[in-house]
C-alpha positions in Angstrom: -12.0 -49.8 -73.5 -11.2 -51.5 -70.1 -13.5 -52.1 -67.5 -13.4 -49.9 -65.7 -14.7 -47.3 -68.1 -16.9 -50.1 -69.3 -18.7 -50.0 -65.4 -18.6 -46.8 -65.4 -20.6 -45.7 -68.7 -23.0 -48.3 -66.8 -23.9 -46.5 -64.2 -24.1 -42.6 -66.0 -26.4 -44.3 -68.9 -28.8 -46.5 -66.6 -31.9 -44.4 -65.8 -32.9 -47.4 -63.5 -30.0 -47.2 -61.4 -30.0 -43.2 -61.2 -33.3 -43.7 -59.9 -32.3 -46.0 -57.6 -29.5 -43.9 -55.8 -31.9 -40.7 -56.4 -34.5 -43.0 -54.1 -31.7 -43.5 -51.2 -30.3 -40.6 -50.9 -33.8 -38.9 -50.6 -34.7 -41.8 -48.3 -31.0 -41.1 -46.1 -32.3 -37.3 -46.3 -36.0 -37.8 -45.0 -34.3 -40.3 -42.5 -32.4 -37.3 -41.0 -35.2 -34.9 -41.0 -37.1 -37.0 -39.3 -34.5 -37.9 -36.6 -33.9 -34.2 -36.0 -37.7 -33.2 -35.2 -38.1 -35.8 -33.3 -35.2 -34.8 -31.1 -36.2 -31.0 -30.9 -39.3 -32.5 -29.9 -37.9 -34.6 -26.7 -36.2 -31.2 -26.0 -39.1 -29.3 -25.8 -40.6 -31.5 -23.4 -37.6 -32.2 -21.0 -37.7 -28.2 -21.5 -41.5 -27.8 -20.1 -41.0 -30.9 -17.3 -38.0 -29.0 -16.1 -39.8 -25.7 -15.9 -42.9 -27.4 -14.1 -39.7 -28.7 -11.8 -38.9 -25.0 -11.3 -42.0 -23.6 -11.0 -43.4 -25.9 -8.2 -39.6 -25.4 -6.1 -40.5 -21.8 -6.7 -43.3 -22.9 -4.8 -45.8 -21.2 -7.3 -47.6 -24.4 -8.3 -48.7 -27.1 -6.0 -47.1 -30.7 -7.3 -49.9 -33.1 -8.5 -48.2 -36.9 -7.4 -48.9 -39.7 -9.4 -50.1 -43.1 -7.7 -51.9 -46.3 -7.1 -55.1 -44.3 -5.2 -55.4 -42.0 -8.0 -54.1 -38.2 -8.2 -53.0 -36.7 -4.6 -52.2 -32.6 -4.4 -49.3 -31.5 -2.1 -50.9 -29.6 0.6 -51.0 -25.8 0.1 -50.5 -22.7 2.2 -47.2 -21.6 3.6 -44.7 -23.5 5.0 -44.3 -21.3 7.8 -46.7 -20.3 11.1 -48.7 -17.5 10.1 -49.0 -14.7 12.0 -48.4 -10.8 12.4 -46.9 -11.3 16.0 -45.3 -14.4 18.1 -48.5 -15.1 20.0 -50.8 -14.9 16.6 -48.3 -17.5 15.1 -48.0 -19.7 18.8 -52.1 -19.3 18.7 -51.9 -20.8 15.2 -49.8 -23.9 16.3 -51.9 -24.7 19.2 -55.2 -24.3 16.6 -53.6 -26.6 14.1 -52.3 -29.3 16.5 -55.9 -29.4 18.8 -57.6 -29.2 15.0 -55.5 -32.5 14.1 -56.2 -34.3 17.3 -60.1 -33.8 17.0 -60.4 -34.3 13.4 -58.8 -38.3 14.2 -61.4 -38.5 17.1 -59.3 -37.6 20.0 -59.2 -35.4 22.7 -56.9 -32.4 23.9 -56.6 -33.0 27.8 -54.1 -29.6 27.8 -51.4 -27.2 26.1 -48.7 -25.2 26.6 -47.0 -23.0 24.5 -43.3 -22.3 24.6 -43.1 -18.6 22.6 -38.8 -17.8 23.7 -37.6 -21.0 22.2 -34.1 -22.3 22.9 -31.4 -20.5 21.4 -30.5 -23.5 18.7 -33.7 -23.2 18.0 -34.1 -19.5 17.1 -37.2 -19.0 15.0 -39.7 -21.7 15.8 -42.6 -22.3 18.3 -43.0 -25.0 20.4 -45.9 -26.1 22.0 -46.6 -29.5 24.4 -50.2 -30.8 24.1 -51.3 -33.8 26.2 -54.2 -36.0 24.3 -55.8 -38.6 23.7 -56.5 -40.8 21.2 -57.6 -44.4 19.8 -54.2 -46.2 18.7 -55.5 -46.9 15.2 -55.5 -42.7 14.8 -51.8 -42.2 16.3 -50.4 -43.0 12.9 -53.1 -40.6 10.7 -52.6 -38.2 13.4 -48.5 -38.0 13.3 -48.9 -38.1 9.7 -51.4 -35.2 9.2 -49.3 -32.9 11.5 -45.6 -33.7 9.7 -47.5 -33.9 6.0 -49.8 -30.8 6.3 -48.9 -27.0 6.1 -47.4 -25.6 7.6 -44.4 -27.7 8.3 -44.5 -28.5 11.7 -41.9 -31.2 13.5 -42.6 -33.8 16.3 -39.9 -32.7 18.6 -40.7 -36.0 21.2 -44.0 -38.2 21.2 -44.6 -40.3 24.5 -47.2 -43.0 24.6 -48.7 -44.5 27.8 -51.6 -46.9 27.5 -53.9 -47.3 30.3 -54.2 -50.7 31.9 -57.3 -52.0 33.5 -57.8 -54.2 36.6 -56.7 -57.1 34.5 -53.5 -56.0 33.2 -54.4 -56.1 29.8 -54.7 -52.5 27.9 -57.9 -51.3 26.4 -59.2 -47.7 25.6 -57.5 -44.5 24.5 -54.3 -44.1 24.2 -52.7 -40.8 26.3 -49.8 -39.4 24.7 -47.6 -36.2 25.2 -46.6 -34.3 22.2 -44.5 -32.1 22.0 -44.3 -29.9 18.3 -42.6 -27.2 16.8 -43.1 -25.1 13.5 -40.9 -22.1 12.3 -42.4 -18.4 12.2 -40.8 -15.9 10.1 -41.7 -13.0 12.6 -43.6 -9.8 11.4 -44.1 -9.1 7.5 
């Protein structure tokens, strides 16, 4: 007998080292199982995040965002003026832009509403307002109108501070605003 049959009547007659290669392979095959649901299970949630992804572009679910100050919703309603006819939608625009200016403490000195538009800008309302308002607003103020629904767009913002006797400035600031939203004419 050589040995190499020698080493190999070893291994077929040692129960201890059958059990031993018994124990890795079912080890190797638990191993795999494991590795495989656990993968199924990543794909079922990049499935769901991307579906959430879908269904809030769909527009059918607002987003909830994440951060520092705790859970903030994306603002809901449409992102267009609403309205059954141009002036329902320009009376819309003037309501939300005079709403913004006296929620931030200010004051709408006057309006006017543009309802033809320019021909590049075919679609959308445009309205001047001249206000005024405490400088620590102007920032909440041009944030609440480009952040909120619908979407509306500062087209040109001019800011004039009044000066006193002294030169130096103090009191509200008077700006001219001019803003524009898009209407997506009658249902």
């Amino acid at each position: 007998m050589n040995a190499f049959s020698a080493s190999k009547n070893a291994i077929v007659t040692s129960p201890l080292l059958a059990a031993a290669l018994y124990a890795g392979l079912v080890a190797a095959l638990l191993f795999f199982i494991v590795t495989s649901i656990s993968d199924v299970l990543d794909q079922r949630g990049q499935v769901a995040a991307a579906s959430a992804m879908l269904e809030q572009l769909d527009g059918r679910k607002p987003a909830a965002i994440s951060g520092s100050a705790g859970d903030v919703t994306v603002p809901s309603g449409s992102a267009y003026l609403e309205g059954a006819t141009v002036t329902v939608a320009g009376a819309t625009l003037l309501q939300r832009v005079a709403g913004a200016v006296v929620k931030f403490g200010g004051n709408v000195l006057s309006t006017q509403l543009d309802l033809e538009g320019t021909p590049s800008k075919t679609g959308f309302l445009s309205m001047i307002a001249s206000c005024e308002v405490d400088q620590p607003q102007l920032q909440q103020l041009l944030y609440d109108l480009e952040a909120g629904m619908p979407f509306l767009f500062i087209d040109q913002l001019e800011v004039q501070t009044p000066l006193t006797a002294s030169g130096s400035s103090s009191g509200r600031l008077r700006i001219l605003l001019a803003v524009s939203g898009q209407w997506r004419g009658a249902k």
